[in-house]
N, C-alpha and C positions, 0 to 999 in steps of 0.2 A: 403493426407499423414496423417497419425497417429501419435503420439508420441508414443515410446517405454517406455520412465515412464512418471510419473506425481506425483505430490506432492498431498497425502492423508492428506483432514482436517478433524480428526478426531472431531464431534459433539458429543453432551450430549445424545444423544437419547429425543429430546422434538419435535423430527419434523419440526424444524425449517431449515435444510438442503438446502429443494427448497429454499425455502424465501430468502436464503444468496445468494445463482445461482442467482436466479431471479436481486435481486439487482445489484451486480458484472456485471452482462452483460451488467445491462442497463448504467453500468458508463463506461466501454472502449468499443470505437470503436471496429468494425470487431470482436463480441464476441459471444457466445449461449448456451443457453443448448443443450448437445450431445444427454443425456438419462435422466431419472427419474423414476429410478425405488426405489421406499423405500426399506433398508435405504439405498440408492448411487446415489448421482446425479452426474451427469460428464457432466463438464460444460469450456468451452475456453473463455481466454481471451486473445484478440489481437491474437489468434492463438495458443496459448500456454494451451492444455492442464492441470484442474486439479478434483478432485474427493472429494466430501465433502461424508462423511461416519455417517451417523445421528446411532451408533449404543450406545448409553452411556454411562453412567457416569465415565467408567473403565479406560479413559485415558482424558486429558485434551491440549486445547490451549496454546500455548507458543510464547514469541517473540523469540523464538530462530529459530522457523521458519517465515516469514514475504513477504507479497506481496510486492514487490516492482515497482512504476511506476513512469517512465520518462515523466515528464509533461515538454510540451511544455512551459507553462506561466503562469502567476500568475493567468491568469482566470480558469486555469484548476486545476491548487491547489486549489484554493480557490474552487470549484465544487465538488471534491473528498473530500478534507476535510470535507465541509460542511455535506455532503451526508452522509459517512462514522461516523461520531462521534452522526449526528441524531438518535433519539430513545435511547440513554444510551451507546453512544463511549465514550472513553475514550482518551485527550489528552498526550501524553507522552511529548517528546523531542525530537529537532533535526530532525521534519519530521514526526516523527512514531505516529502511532495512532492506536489504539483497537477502532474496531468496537463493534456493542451491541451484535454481536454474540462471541463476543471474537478472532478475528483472527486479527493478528495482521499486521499492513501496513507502507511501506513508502513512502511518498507522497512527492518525488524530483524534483528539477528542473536538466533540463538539462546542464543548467550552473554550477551547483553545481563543478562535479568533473573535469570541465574545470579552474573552479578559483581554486581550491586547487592542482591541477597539474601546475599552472601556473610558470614561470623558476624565477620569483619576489617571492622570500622567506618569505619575511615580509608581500606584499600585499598577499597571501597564505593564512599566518597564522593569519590576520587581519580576514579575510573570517572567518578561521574554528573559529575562536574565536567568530564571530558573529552568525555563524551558532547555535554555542552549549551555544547560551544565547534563541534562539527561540524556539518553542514550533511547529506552524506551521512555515514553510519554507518563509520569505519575500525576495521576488529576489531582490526588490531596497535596502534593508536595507544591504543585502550581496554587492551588487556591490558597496551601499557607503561605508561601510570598506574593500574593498578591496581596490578602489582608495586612501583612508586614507581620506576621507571628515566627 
């Protein structure tokens, strides 16, 4: 099965394109490169279809678009993170990180939108309060302000 779209990351034109595929796949499961042809490599992750486009300067990276991946556990953040900020990432907030090519990620747990849906209003907002003091996602530090400890 193909996907019908895919999200185009547009690059600088410095060739760096493969290199970003290359990495990306090796960090989620079930992932590949499809094609590589310069400048488009098209490349799955977990199944999902996208296309990095190495053609220039003429347009730029933004977190307004942003990977997003459902981690199982603190050892799988702590793996993406690490990986992703190596060579010249950039820390953000709340999850998100710029890798050294400039594309921007969130690096979640799956607990995440389980505690902030929760029908406990206070332990909720205990959570997103802790959430938006972190930098990388810490799941014990979330579940002790959600309990209130």
């Amino acid at each position: 099965m193909t996907d019908k779209t895919a999200p185009c990351l547009w690059f600088n034109g410095e060739g760096k394109g493969k290199q970003a595929a290359e990495l990306y796949v090796s960090l989620i499961p079930n992932s590949r490169i499809v094609s590589d042809r310069h400048p488009m490599v098209v490349f799955e992750l977990d199944g999902r279809r996208y296309m990095i486009l190495d053609a220039g300067p003429m347009y730029t990276l933004s977190p307004a678009l942003s990977i997003y991946v459902d981690c199982d556990d603190q050892a799988e953040i702590d793996r993406l993170w690490d990986t992703l900020l190596d060579g010249g990432g950039q820390e953000i907030r709340c999850g998100w990180l710029t890798d050294r090519f400039g594309v921007s990620w969130q690096i979640i747990p799956k607990i995440l939108p389980v505690l902030f849906a929760d029908p406990d209003r206070a332990a909720a907002n205990r959570a997103m309060e802790a959430m938006m003091a972190m930098q990388k996602i810490d799941i014990a530090g979330l579940q002790r302000a959600f309990d209130g400890a």
